[in-house]
N, CA, C and O of each residue as an XYZ file, in Angstrom:
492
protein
N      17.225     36.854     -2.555
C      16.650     35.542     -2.281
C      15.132     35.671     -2.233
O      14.673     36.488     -1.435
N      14.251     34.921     -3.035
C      12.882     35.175     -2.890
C      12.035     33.835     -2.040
O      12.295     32.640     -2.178
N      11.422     34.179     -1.526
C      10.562     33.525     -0.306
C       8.940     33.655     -0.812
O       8.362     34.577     -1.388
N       8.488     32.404     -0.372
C       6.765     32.245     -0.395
C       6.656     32.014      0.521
O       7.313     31.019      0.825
N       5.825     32.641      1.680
C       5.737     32.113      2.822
C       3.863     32.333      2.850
O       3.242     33.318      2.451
N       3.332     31.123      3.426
C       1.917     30.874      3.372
C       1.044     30.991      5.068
O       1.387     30.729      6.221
N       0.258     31.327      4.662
C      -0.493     31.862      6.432
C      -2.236     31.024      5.676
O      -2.855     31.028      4.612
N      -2.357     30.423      7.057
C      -3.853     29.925      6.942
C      -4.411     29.057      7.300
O      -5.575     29.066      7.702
N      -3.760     28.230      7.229
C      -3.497     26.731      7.321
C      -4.836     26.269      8.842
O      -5.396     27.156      9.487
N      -4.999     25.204      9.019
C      -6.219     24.928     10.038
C      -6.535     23.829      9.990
O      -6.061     23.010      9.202
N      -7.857     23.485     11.274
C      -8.695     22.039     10.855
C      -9.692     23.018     11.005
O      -9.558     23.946     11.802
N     -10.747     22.865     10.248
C     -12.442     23.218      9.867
C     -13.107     21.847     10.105
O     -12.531     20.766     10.236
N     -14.290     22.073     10.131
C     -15.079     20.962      9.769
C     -16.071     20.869      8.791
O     -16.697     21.843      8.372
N     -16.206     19.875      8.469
C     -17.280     19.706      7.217
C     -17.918     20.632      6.566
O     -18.925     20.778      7.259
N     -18.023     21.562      5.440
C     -19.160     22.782      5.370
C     -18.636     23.880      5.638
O     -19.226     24.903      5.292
N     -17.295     23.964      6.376
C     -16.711     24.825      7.172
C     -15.907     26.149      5.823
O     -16.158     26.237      4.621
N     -15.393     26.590      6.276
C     -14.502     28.184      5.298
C     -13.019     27.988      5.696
O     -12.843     27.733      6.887
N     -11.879     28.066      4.875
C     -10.967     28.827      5.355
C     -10.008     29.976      4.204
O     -10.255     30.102      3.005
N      -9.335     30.423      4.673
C      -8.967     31.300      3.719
C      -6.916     31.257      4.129
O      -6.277     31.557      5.138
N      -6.620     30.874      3.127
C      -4.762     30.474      2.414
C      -4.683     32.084      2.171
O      -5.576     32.829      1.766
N      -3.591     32.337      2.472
C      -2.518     33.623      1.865
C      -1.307     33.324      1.659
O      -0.671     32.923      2.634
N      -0.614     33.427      0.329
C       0.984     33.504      0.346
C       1.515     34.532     -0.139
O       1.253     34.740     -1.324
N       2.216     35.294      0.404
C       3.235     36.229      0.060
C       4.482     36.217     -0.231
O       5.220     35.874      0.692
N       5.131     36.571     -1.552
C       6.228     36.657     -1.907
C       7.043     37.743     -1.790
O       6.574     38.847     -2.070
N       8.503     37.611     -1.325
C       9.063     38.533     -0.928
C      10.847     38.426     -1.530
O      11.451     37.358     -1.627
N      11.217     39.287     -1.747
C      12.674     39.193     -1.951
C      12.739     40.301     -3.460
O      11.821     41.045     -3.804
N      14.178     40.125     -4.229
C      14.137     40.718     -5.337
C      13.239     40.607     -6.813
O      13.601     40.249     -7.934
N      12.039     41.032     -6.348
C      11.290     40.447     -7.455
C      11.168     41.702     -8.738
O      11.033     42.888     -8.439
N      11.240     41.232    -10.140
C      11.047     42.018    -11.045
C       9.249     41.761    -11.518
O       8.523     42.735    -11.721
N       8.870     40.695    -11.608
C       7.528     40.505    -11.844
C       7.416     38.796    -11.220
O       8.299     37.974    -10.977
N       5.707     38.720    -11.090
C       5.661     37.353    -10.882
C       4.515     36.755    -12.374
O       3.697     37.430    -12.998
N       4.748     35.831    -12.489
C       3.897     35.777    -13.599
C       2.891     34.630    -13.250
O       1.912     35.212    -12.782
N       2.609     33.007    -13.250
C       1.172     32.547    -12.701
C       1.917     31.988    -11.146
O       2.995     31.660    -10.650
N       0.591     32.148    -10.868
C       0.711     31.851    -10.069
C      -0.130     30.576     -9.312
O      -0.955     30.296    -10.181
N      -0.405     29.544     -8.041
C      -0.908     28.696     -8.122
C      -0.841     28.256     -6.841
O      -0.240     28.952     -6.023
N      -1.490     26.936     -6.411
C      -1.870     26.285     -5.039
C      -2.182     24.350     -5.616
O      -3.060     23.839     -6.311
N      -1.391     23.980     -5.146
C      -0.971     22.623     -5.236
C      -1.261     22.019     -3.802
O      -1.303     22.692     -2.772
N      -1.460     20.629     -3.887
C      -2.271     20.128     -2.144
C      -1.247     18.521     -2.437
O      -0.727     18.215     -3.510
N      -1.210     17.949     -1.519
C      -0.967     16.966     -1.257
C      -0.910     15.819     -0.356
O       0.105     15.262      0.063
N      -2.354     15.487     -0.069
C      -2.649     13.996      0.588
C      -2.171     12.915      0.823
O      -2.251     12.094     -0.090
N      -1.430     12.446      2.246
C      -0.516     11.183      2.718
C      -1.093     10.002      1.435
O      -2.233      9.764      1.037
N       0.293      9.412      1.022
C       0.260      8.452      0.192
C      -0.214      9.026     -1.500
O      -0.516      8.110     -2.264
N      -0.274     10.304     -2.012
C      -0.912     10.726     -2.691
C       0.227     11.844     -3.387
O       0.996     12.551     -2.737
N       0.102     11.791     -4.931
C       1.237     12.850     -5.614
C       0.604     13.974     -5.312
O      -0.531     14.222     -4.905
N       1.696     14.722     -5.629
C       0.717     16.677     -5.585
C       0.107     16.827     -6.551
O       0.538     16.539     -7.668
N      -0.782     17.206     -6.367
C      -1.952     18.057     -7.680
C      -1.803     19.416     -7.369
O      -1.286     20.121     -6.503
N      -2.549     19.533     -8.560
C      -2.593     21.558     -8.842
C      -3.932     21.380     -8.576
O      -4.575     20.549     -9.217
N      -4.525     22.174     -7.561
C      -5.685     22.819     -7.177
C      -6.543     23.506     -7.938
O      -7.709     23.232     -8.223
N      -5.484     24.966     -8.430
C      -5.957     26.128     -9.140
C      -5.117     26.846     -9.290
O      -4.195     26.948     -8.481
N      -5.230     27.665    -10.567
C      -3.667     28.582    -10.862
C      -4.361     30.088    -11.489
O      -5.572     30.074    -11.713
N      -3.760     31.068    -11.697
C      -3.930     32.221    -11.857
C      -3.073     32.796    -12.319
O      -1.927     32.792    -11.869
N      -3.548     33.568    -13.569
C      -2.163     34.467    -14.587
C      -2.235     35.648    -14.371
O      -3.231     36.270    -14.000
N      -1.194     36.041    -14.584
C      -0.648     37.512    -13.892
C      -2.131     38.902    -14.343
O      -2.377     40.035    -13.929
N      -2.813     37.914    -15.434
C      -3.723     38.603    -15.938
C      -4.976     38.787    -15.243
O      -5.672     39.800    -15.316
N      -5.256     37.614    -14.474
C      -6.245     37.747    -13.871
C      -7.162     36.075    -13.991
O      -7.925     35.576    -13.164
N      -6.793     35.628    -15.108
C      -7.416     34.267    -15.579
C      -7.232     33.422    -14.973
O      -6.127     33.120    -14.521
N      -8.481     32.690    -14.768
C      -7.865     31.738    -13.491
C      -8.487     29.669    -14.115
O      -9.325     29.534    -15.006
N      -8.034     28.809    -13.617
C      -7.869     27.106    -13.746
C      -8.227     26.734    -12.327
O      -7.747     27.262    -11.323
N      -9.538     25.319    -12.367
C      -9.523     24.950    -11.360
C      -9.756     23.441    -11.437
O     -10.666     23.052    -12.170
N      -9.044     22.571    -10.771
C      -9.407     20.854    -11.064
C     -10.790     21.134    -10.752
O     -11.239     22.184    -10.294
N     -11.384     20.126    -11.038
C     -12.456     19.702    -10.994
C     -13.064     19.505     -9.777
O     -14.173     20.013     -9.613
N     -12.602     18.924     -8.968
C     -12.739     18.569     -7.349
C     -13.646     19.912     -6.622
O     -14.615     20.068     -5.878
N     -12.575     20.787     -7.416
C     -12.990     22.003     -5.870
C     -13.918     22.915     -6.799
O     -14.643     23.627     -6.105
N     -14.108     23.100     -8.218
C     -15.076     23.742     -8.805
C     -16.061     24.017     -8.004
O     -16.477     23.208     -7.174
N     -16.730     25.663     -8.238
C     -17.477     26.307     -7.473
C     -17.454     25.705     -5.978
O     -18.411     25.206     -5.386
N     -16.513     25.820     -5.643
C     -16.182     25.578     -3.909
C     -15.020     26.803     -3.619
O     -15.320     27.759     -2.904
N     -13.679     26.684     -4.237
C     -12.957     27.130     -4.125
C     -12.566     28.491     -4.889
O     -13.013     28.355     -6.028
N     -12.031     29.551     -4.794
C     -11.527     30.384     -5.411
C     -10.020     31.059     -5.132
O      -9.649     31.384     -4.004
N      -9.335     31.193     -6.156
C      -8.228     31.847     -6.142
C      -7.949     33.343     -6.882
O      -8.208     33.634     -8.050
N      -7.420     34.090     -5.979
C      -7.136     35.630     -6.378
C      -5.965     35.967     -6.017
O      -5.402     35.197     -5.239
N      -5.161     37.332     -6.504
C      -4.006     37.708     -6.370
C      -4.283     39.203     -6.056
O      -5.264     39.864     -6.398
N      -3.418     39.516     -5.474
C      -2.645     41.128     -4.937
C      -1.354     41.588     -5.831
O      -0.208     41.497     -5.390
N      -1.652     42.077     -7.095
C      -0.065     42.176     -7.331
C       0.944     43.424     -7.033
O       2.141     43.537     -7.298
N       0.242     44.120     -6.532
C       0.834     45.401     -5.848
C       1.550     44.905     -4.481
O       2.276     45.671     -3.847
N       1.260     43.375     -4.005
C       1.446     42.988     -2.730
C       2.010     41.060     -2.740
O       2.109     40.164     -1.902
N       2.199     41.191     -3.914
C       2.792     39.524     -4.339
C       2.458     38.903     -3.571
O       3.215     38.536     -2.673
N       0.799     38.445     -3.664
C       0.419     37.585     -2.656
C      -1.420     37.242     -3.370
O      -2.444     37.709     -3.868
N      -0.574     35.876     -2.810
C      -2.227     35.015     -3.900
C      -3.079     34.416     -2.673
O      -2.640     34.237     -1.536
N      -4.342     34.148     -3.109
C      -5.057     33.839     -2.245
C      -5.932     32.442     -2.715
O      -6.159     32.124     -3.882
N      -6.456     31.531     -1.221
C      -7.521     30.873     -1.807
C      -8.414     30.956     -0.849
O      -8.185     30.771      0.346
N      -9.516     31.252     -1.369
C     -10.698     30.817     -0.420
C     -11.563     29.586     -0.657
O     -12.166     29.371     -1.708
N     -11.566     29.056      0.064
C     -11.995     27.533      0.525
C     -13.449     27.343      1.261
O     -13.618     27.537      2.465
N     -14.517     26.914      0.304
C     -15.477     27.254      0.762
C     -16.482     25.517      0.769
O     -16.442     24.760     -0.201
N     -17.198     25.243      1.906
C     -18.015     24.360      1.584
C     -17.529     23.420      1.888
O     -18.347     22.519      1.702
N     -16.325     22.911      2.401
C     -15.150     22.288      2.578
C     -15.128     20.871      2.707
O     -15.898     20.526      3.602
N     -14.592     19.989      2.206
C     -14.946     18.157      2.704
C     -13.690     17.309      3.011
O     -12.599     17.582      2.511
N     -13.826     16.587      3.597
C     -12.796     15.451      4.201
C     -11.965     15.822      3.656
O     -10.973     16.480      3.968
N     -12.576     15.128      2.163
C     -10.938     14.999      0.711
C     -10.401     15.869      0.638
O      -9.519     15.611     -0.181
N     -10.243     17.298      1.100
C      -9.804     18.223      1.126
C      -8.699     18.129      1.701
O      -7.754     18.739      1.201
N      -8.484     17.314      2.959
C      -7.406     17.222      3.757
C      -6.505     17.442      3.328
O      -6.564     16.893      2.228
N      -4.932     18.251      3.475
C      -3.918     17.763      2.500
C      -2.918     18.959      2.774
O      -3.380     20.054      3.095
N      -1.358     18.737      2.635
C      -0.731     19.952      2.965
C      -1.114     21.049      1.529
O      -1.128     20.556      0.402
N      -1.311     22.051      1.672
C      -1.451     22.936      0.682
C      -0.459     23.710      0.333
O      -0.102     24.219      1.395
N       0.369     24.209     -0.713
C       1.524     24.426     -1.343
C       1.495     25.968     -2.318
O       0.991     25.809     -3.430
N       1.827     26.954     -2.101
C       1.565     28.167     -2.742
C       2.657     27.774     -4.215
O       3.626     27.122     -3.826
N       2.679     27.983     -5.469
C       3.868     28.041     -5.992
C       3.593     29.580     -7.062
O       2.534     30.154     -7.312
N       4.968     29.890     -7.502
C       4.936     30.668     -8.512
C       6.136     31.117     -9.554
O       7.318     30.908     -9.281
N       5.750     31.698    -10.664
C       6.782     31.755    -11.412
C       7.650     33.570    -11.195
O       7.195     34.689    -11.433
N       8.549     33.278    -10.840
C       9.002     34.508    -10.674
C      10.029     34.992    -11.447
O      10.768     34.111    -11.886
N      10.344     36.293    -11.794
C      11.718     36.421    -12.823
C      11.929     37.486    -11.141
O      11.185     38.275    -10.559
N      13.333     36.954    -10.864
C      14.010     37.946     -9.515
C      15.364     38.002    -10.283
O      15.716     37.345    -11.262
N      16.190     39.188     -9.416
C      17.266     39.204     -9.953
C      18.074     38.597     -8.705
O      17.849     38.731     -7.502
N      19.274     37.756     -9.491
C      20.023     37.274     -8.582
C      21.837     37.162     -9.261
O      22.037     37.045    -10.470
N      22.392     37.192     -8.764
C      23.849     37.713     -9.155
C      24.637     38.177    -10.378
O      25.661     37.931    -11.016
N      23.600     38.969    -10.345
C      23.983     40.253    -11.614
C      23.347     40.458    -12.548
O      23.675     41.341    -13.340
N      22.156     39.631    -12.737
C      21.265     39.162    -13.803
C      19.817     38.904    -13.349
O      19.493     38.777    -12.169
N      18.837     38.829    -14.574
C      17.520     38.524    -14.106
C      17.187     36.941    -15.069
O      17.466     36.560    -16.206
N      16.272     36.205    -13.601
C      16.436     34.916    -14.110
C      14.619     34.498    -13.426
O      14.177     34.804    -12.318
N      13.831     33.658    -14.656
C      12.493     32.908    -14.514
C      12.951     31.650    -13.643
O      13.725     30.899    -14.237
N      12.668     31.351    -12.562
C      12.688     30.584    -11.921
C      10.931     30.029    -11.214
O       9.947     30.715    -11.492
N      10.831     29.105    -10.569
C       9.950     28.575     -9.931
C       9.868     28.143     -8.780
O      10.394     27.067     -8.493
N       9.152     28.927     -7.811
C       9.039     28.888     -6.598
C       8.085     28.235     -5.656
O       6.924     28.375     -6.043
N       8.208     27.539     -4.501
C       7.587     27.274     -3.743
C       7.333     27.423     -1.928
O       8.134     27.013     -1.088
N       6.425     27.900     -1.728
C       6.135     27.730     -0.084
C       6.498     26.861      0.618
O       7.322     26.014      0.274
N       5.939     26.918      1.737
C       6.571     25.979      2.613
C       5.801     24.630      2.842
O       6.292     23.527      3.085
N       4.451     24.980      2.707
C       3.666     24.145      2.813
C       2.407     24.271      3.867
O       3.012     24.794      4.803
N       1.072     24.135      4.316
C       0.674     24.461      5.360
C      -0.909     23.325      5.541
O      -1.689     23.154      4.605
N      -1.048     22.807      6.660
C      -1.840     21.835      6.902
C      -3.683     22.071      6.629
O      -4.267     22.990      7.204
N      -4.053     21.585      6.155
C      -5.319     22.106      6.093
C      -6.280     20.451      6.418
O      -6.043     19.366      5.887
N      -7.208     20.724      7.297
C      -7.386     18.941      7.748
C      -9.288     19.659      7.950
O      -9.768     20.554      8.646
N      -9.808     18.788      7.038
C     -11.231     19.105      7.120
C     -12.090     17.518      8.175
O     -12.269     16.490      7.523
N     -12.416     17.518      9.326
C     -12.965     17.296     10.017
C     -14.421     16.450      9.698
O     -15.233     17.342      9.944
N     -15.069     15.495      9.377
C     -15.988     15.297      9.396
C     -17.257     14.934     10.080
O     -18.294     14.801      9.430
């Protein structure tokens, strides 16, 4: 059974830093991109920023040169650092990723997600 479980989560204020970790755990054979999705009351989820197993990384527009995302792959665990931080930021934040795990007898690409974790920027 594979798990994303996310650590970080906070209220900052305006200008403020924080720093997201998710770690994946269970039968994993590889993970391949990986990513951070947010989602603001009354508001669909967006993709933040994503990252390929390679190293290459995508960022909306919003958080350009504010935000950054990195990975551990010796340690299946992606990161964001959150820098400069504003209101609109508010929003549950969402680790996801593509994983091939093995699960009853076989290996299968599936798509995974965290749990979710609050991030509330203060103004």
């Amino acid at each position: 059974q594979v798990q994303l479980v996310e650590f970080g989560g906070g209220l900052v204020q305006a200008g403020g830093s924080l720093r997201l970790s998710c770690a994946a755990s269970g039968s994993i054979r590889r993970i391949n991109n990986m990513g951070w999705y947010r989602q603001a009351p009354g508001n669909r989820r967006e993709l933040v920023t994503s990252i390929t197993s390679g190293g290459s990384t995508d960022y909306a527009d919003s958080v350009k040169g504010r935000f950054t995302i990195s990975r551990d792959n010796a340690n299946n665990t992606v990161f964001l650092q959150m820098n400069n931080m504003k209101p609109e930021d508010t929003a549950v934040y969402y680790c996801n990723a593509e994983i091939v795990a093995y699960s009853s007898g076989y290996y299968r690409r599936s798509d995974y997600w965290g749990q979710g974790t609050q991030v509330t920027v203060s103004s």
